[in-house]
C-alpha positions in Angstrom: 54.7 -149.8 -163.3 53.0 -152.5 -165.6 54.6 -155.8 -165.5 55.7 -156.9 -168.7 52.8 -158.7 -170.9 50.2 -157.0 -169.3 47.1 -157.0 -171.5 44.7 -154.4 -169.6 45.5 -150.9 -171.3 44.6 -147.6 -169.4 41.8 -145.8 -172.1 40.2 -142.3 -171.5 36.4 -142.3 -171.8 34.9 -139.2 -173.8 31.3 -137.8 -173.7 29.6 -138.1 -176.7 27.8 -134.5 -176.5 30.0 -132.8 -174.1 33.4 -133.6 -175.8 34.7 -134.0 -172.5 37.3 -136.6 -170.9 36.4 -137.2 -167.3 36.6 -141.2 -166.5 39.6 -143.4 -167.1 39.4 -147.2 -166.7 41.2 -150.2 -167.8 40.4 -152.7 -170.7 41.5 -156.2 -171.4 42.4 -156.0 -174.9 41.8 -159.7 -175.6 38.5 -160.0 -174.1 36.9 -156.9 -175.8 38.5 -156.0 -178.7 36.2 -153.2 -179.9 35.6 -149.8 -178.8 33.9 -149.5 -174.9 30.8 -147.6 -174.5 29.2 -146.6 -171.7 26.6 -144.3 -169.9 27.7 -142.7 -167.3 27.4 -139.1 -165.3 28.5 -136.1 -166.9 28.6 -132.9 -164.1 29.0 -130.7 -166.6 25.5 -131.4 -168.0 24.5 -132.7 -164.8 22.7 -136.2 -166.6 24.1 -139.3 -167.8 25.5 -139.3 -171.2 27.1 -142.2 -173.2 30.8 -142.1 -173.1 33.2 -144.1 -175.6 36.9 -145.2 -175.8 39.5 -143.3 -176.5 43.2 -143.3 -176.1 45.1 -141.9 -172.9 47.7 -140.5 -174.3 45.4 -137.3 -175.7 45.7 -134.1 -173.5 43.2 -133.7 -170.7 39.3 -132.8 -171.2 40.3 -132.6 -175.3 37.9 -134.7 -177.7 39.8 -136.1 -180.3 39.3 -134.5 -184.2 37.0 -136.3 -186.6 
């Protein structure tokens, strides 16, 4: 359970080409305030891929809809 004032937020990480949500990891809001993007490994293209922020709260392996 998260204590109370706890500024790391759980965030899903979504492939760019894939769609797919396969990495979580925690933020500190106050230290990086804009959206997290990364490169990592996607198995399902079997290469690295960047990866941005998203919310948890989505169902699993969904892309949001732009």
């Amino acid at each position: 359970m998260a204590k109370k004032g706890d500024k790391r937020k759980i965030i899903g990480m979504v492939s760019e080409e894939s769609g797919e949500r396969i990495y979580y990891t925690t933020k500190n809001t106050l230290n990086t305030p804009d959206k997290l993007s990364l490169r990592k490994y996607s198995p399902k293209l079997r290469r690295h891929v960047v990866f941005t922020e998203t919310k948890k709260s989505l169902g699993r392996n969904e892309a949001p809809k732009r």
